[in-house]
C-alpha positions in Angstrom: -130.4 -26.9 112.8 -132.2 -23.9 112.0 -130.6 -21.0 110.1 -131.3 -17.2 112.1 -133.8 -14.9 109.7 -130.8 -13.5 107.0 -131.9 -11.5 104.1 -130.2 -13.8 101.9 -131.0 -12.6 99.0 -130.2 -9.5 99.8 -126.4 -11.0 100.4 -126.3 -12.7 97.4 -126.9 -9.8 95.1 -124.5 -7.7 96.7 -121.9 -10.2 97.0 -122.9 -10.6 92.7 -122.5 -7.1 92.3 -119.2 -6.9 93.9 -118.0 -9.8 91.9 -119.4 -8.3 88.7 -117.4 -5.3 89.3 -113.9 -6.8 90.4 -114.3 -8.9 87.4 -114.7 -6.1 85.3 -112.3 -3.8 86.6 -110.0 -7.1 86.1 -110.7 -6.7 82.3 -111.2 -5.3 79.0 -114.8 -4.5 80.9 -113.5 -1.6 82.9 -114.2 0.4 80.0 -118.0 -0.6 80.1 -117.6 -0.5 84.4 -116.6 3.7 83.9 -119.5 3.9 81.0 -122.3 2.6 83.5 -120.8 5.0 86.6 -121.0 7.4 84.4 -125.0 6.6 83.4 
């Protein structure tokens, strides 16, 4: 079985990034999360 061409990569670090910000905006880290929007 062969997988189509998918960036995945590309899917991962996006799907990361997403999960980095739920977590923080779960925690204390939302703090940090508005400091690096701010940046």
């Amino acid at each position: 079985m062969k997988l189509p061409s998918v960036p995945w990569k590309n899917i991962a670090a996006i799907g990361g990034a997403v999960e980095t910000r739920l977590w923080l905006a779960t925690r204390p880290g939302k703090h940090m999360l508005n400091h690096l929007s701010a940046a």
